[in-house]
C-alpha positions as CSV (number, residue, x, y, z in Angstrom):
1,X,5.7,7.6,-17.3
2,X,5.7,10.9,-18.9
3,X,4.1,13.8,-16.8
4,X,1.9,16.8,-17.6
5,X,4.1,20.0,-17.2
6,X,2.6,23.6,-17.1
7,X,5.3,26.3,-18.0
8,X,4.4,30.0,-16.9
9,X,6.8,32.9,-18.1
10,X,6.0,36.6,-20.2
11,X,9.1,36.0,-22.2
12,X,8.2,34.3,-25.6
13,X,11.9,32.9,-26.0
14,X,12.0,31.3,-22.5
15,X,9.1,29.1,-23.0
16,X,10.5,28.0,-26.4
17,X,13.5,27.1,-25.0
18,X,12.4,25.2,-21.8
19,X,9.6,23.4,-23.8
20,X,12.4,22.1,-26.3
21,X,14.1,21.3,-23.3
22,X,11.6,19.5,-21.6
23,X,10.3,17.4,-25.0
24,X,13.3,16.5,-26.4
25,X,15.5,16.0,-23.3
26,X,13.3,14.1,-21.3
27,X,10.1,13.6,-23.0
28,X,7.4,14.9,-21.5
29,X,4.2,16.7,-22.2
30,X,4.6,21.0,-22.1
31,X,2.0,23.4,-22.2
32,X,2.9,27.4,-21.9
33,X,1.7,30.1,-21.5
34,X,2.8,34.4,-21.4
35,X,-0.4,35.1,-18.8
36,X,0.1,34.3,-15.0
37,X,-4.4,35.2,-15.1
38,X,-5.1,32.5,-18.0
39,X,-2.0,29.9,-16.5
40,X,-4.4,29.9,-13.3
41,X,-7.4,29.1,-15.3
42,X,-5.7,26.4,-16.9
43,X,-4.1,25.3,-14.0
44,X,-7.6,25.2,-12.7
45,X,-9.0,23.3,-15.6
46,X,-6.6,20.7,-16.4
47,X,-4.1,18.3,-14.4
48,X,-0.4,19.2,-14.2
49,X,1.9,16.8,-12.2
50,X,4.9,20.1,-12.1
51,X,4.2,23.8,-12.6
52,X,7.3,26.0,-13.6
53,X,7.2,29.6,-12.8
54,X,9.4,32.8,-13.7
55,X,9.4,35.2,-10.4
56,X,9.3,38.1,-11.8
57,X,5.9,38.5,-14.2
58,X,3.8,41.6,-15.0
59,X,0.0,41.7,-13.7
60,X,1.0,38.6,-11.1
61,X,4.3,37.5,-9.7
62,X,5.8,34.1,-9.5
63,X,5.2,34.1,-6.5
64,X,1.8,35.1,-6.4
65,X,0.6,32.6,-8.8
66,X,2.4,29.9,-6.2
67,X,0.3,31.3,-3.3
68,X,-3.3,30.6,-5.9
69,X,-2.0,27.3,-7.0
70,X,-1.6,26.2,-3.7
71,X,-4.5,27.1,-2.5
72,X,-6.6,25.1,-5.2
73,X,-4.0,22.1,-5.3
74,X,-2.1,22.0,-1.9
75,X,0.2,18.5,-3.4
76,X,0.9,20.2,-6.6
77,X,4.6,20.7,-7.9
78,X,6.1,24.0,-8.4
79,X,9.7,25.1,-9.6
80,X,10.3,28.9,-9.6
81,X,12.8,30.6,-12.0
82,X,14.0,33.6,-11.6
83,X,16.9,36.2,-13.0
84,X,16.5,38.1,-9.8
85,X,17.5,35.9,-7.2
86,X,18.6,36.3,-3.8
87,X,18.5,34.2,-0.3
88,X,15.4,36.2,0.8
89,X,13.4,35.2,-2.2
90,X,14.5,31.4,-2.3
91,X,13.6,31.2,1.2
92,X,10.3,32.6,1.0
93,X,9.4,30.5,-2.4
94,X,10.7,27.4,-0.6
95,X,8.6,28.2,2.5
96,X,5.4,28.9,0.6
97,X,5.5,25.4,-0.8
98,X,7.7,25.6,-4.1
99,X,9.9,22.2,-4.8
100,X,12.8,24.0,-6.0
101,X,14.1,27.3,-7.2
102,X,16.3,27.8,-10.2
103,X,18.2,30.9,-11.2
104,X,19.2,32.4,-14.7
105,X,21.2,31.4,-16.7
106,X,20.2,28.4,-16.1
107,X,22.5,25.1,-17.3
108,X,20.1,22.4,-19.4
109,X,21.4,19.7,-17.4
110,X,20.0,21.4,-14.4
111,X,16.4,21.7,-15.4
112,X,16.4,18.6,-16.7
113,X,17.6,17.2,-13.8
114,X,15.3,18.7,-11.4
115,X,12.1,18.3,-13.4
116,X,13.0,14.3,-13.6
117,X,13.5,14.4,-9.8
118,X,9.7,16.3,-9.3
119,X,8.3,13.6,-11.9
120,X,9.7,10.5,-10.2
121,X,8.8,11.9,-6.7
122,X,5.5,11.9,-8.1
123,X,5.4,8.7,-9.3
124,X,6.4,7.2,-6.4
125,X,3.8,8.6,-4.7
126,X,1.1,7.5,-7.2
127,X,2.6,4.1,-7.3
128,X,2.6,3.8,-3.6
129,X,-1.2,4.6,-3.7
130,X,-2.2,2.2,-6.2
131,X,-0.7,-0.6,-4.5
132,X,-2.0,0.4,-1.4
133,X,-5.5,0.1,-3.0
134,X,-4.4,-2.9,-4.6
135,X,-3.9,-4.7,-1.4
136,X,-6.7,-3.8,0.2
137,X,-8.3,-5.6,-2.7
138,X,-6.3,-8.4,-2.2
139,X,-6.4,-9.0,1.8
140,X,-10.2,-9.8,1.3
141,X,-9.5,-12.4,-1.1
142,X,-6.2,-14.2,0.3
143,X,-3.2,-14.3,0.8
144,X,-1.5,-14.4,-2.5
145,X,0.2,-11.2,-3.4
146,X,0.4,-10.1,-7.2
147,X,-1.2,-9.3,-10.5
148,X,0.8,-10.6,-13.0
149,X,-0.4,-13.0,-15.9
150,X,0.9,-16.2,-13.4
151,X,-0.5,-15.3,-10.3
152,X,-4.3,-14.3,-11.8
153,X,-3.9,-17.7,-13.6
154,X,-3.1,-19.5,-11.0
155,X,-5.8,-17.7,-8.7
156,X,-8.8,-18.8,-11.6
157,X,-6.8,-22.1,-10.8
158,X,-7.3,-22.2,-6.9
159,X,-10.6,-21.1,-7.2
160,X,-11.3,-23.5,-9.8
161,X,-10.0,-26.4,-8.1
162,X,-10.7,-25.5,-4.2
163,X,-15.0,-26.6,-3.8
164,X,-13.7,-30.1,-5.5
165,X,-12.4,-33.0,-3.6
166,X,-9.8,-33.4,-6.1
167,X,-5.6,-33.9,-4.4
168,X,-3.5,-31.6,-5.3
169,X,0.1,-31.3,-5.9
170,X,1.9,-27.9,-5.6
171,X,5.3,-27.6,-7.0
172,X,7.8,-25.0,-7.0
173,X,10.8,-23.4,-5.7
174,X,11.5,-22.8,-1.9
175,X,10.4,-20.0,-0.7
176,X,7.8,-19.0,-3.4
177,X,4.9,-19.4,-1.0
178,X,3.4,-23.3,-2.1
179,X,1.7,-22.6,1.9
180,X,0.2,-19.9,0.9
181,X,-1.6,-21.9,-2.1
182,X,-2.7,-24.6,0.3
183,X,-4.0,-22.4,2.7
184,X,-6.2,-20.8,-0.3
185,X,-6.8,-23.9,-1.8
186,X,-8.8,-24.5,2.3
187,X,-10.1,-21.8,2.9
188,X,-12.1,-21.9,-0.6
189,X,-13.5,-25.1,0.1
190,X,-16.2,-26.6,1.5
191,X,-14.0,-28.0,4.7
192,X,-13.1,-24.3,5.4
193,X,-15.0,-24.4,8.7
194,X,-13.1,-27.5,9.5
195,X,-9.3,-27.7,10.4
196,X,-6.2,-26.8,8.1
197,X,-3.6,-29.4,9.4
198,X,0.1,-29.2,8.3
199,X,3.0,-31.6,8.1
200,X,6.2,-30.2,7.9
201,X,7.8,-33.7,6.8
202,X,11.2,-32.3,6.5
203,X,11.1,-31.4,10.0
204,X,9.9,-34.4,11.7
205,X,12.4,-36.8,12.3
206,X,12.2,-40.6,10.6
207,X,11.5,-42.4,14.3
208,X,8.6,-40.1,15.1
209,X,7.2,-38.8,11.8
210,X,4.2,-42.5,11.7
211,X,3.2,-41.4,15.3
212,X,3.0,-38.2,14.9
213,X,0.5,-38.9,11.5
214,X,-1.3,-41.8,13.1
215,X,-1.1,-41.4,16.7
216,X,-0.2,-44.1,18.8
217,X,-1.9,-46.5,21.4
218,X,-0.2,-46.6,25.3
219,X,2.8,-48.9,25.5
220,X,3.4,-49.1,21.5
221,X,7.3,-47.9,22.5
222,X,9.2,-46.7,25.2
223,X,7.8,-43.1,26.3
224,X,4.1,-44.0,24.9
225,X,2.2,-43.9,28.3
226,X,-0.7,-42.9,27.2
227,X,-3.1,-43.0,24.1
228,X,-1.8,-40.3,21.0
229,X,-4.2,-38.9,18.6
230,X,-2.3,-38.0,15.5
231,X,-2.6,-35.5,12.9
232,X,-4.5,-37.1,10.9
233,X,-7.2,-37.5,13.1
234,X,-7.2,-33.7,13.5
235,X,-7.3,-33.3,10.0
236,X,-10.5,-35.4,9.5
237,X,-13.2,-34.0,7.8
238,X,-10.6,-31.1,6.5
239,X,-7.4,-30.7,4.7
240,X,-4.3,-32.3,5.5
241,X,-1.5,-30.4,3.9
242,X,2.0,-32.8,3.2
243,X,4.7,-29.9,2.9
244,X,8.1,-31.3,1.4
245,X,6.6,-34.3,0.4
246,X,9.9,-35.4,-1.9
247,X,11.5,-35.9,1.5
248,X,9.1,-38.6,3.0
249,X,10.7,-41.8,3.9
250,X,9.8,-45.0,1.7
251,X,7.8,-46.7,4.7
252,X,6.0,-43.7,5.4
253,X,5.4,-43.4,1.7
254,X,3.7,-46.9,1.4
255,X,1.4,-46.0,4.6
256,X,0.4,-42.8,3.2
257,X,-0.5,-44.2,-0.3
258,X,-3.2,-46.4,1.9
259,X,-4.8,-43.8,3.7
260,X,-5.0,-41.5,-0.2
261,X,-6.2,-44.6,-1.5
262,X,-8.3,-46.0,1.0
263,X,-8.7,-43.6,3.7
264,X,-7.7,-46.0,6.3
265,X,-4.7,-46.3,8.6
266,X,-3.6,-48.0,11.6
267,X,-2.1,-45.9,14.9
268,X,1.0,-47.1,15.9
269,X,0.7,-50.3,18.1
270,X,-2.7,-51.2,17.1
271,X,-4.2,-53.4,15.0
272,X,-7.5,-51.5,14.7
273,X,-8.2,-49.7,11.5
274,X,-9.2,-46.4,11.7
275,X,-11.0,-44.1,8.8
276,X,-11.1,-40.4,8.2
277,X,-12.5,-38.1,5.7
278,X,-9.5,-36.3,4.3
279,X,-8.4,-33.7,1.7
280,X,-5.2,-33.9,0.9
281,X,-2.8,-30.9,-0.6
282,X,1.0,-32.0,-0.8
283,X,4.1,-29.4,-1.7
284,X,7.4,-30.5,-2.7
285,X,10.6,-28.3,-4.6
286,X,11.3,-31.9,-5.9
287,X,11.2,-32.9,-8.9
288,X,9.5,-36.0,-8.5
289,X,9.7,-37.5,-11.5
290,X,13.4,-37.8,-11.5
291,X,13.2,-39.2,-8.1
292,X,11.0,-41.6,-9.5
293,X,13.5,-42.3,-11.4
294,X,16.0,-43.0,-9.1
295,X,13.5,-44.8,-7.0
296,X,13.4,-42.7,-4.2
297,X,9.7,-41.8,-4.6
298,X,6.9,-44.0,-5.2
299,X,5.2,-44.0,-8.5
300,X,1.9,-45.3,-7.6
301,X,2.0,-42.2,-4.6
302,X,3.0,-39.9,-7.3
303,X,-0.1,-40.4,-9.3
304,X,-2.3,-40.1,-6.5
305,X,-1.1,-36.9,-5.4
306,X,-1.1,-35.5,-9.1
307,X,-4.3,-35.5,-9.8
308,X,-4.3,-31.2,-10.3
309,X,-0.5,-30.1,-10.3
310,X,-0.5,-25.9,-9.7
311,X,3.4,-25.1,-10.2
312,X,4.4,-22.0,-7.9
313,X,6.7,-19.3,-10.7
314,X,10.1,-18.5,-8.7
315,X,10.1,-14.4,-8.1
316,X,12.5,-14.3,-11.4
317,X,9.6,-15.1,-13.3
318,X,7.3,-12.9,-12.1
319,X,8.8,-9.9,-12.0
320,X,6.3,-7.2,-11.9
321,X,5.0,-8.4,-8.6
322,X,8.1,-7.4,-6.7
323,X,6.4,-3.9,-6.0
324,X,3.2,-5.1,-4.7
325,X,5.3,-7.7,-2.9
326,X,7.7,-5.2,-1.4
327,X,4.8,-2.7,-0.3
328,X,3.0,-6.2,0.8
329,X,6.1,-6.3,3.5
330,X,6.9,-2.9,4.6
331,X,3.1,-2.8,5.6
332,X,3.7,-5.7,7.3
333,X,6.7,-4.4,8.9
334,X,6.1,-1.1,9.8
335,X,3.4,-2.6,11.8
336,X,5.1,-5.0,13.7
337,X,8.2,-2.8,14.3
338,X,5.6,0.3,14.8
339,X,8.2,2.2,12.2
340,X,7.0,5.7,10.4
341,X,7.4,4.8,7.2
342,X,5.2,5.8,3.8
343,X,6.9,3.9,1.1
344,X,9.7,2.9,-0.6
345,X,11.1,5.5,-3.2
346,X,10.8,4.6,-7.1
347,X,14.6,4.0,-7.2
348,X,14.5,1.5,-4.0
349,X,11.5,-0.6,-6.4
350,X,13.9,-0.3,-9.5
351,X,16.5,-1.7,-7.8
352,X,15.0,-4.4,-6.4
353,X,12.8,-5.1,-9.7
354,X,16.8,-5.8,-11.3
355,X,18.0,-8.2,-8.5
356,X,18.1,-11.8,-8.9
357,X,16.2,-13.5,-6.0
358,X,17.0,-17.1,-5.8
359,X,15.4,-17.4,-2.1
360,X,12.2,-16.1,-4.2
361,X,9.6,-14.3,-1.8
362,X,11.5,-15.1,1.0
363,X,14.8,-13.6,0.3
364,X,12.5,-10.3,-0.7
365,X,10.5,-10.4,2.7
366,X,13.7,-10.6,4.4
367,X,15.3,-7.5,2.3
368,X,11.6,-5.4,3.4
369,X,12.5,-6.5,7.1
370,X,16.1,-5.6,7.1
371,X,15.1,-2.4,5.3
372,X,12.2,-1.2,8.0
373,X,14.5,-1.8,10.9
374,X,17.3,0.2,9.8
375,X,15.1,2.7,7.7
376,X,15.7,6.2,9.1
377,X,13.9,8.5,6.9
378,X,10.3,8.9,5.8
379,X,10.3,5.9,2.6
380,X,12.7,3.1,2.3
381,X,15.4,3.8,0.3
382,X,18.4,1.8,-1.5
383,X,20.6,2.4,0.9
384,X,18.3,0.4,3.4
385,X,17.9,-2.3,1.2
386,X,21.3,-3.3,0.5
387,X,23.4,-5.6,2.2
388,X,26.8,-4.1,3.0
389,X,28.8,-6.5,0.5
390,X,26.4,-6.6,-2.4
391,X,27.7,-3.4,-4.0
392,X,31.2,-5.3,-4.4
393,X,29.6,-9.1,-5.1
394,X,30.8,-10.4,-8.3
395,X,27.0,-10.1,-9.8
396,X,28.6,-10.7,-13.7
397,X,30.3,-13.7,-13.2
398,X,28.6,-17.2,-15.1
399,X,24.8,-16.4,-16.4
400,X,22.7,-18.8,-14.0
401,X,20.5,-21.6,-14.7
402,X,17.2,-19.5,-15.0
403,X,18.9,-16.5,-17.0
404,X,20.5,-19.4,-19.4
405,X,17.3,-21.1,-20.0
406,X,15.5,-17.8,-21.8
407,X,15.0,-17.1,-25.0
408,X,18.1,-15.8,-26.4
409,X,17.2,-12.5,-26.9
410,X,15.6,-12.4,-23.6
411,X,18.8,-13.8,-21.7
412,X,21.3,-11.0,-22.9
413,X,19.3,-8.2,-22.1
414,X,19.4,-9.8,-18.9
415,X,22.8,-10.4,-18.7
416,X,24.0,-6.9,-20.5
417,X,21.7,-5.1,-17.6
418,X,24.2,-7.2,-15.1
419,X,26.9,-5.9,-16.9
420,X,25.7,-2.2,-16.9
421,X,25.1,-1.9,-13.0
422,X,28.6,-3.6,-12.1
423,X,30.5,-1.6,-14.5
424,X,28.6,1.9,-13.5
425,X,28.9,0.4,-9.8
426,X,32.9,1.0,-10.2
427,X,33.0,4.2,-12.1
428,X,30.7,5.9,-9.7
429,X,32.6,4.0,-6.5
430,X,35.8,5.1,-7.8
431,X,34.2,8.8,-8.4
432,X,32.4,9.1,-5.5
433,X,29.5,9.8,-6.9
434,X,30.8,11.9,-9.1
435,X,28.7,11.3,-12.5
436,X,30.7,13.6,-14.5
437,X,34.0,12.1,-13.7
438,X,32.2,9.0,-13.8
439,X,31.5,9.3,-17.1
440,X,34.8,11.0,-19.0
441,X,36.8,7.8,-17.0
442,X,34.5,5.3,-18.8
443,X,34.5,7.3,-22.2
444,X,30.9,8.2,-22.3
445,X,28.9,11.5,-22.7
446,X,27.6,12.2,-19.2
447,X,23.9,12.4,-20.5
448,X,24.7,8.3,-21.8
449,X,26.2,8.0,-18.1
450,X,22.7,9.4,-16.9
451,X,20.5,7.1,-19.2
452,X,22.0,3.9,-18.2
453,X,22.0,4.7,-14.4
454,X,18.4,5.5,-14.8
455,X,17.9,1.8,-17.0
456,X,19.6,-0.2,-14.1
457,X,18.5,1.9,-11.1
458,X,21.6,3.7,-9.9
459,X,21.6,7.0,-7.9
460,X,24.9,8.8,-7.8
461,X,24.0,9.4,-4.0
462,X,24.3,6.7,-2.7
463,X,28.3,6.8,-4.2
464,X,29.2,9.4,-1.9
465,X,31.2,9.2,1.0
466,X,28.7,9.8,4.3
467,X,30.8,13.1,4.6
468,X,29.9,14.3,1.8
469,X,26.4,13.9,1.9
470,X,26.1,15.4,5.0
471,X,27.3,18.5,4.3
């Protein structure tokens, strides 16, 4: 994003070249200007995201003009230039609220580099505002994080689909949140003051799963001493949700299809009809029609659960939720782990916005809860999002099945940005960090070096040995 830079300084020939600097460098939009008096009514007038000051000025110093800005804007940026420069000063600029101070002669890579670090501090923080107001939007509404052109599609869809009657099937990979959509699809209907009832039928066994549905009457087997209502007597008059309903059994399956169909089943050991009043919302990351297929899974069942299908996108295909997501968690987080900690920095996002999640929103949440627990600093950071192996994982290797089946265009611009963070992974591992040498080992200008760690989200800080940074 580019930002809005003010550039203060009584010599003609230093605003020249720092605004060629600044536009052609790095790309962003420069306004000068000789007077320190008519800077501060501009200043006053119009938004700047970074200020940069010369110390020395006639009529107002640098320094001065720092001390006005502030007062007006306590959060803006400054950076103070100066030919006179001495530890005194620096301290003094630093302490009044300056962002950094650069001395002349200056080298172009440095003022680029510093204006690029105020600019992305400042978009994090923007960012990390944003989403905060866009989840307070969003935790009125439900439960489903995102704004992308799936999830607002398939949130008309929800609330399309919830006040009806209608079954509905939700498909999708594991961990993309198909709960989540049932628990919508509920609380948007007209049972929503009635119970949400789930069945995990994955995770009850074969032998109990019918009793556990139906209930069962006293002395239907051995341990049944008393009458058992089941769930589906709890879910009457509400929803029943069927979660991993490719891994039903084929008796099950049959009994099920009766109560869809009919709404009538039998508890287990009784020969007593019963009725209820159900809606029924089932989830599998089957694909049912190929167990059809093999005859694993009823057809007739099939149909009767797909009468609306809402198919869950994996966390690959949506990736411009991943920051909402992310800030979603470390909210969540931070709270439960009572952690200080504002945000995750612009680079953290980046990085994560490149990774290929194939446990979808859960592998993410589980990167956000990692992160928070070992987080030691203010915002969350790469170095508290990676697991200690994944610098070294062989990320190139075969293209997966989701990067293969893009368009081809699409798929290797995926695949070439897998290739640029391994192969600047090793240059800057094998530096230290070291972007320079980094750089004249690979064969590369350093300012090409630079472009491509910003396209795939590389700092050259988190290269360096601890030692190193310490110091």
């Amino acid at each position: 994003m580019k930002g809005n830079i003010l550039i203060v300084d009584d010599e003609r020939d230093m605003l020249v070249l720092l605004s060629r600097i600044i536009e052609e460098d790095i790309g962003h939009n420069v306004t000068t200007e000789s007077s320190p008096e008519k800077a501060l009514a501009l200043f006053e007038k119009d938004h700047f995201d970074l200020v940069i000051l010369d110390m020395k000025m006639p009529g107002m110093s640098g320094l001065g003009l720092l001390k006005k800005m502030k007062a007006a804007l306590p959060d803006v940026s400054v950076i103070i230039i100066t030919a006179y420069a001495t530890i005194d000063t620096a301290v003094e600029a630093i302490r009044e609220g300056a962002f950094d101070y650069i001395t002349k002669p200056f080298q172009r890579e440095r003022i680029v580099l510093t204006v690029e670090k105020v600019i992305k501090w400042r978009n994090m923080v923007s960012e990390n505002i944003a989403l905060r107001q866009e989840l307070g939007k969003r935790d009125g509404i439900s439960s489903i994080i995102g704004s992308s052109g799936v999830i607002n599609k398939l949130i008309d869809d929800i609330s399309q689909v919830a006040p009806t009657t209608a079954t509905v099937l939700v498909t999708g990979e594991s961990g993309t949140g198909k709960e989540l959509v049932a628990r919508a699809l509920h609380q948007l209907s007209l049972r929503r003051s009635r119970s949400l009832v789930t069945v995990n039928c994955t995770a009850i066994s074969e032998n109990v799963i019918e009793s556990e549905l139906f209930g069962h009457i006293k002395g239907a087997f051995t341990g049944a001493w008393k009458d058992k209502k089941g769930l589906v007597s709890l879910a009457d008059g509400g929803t029943l949700f069927l979660d991993e309903i490719g891994d039903l059994n084929p008796s099950m399956q049959t009994k099920l299809l009766r109560l869809i169909q009919e709404g009538e089943y039998k508890p287990v050991g009784s020969t007593q009809t019963q009725r209820a009043d159900i809606r029924f919302i089932a989830a599998t990351n089957h694909n049912l029609e190929s167990d059809i297929q093999k005859g694993t899974f009823r057809e007739d069942l099939f149909y009767r659960l797909n009468v609306v299908r809402l198919e869950m996108p994996s966390l690959n295909e949506r990736r411009e939720d991943i920051p909402l997501l992310a800030h979603h968690f470390l909210k969540k987080y931070t709270l439960l782990y009572q952690k200080n900690i504002n945000g995750i920095t612009s680079r953290a996002v980046t990085r994560l916005c490149a990774r290929e999640f194939s446990g979808n929103i859960r592998e993410l949440e589980n990167i956000i809860e990692r992160g928070v627990i070992f987080c030691r600093s203010e915002n969350l950071d790469t170095v508290d999002i990676l697991m200690k192996n994944e610098e070294h994982a062989n990320e190139l290797s075969i293209p997966d099945e989701e990067i293969l089946n893009r368009p081809f265009r699409e798929a290797r611009d995926a695949f070439m940005i897998r290739f640029f963070r391994q192969y600047i992974q090793a240059r800057l591992r094998d530096s230290n960090g070291n972007i320079s040498q980094a750089a004249e080992t690979a064969g590369i200008q350093r300012q090409y070096m630079h472009r491509l760690m910003k396209q795939v989200g590389l700092e050259a800080e988190d290269y360096k040995e601890k030692s190193t940074r310490e110091s």
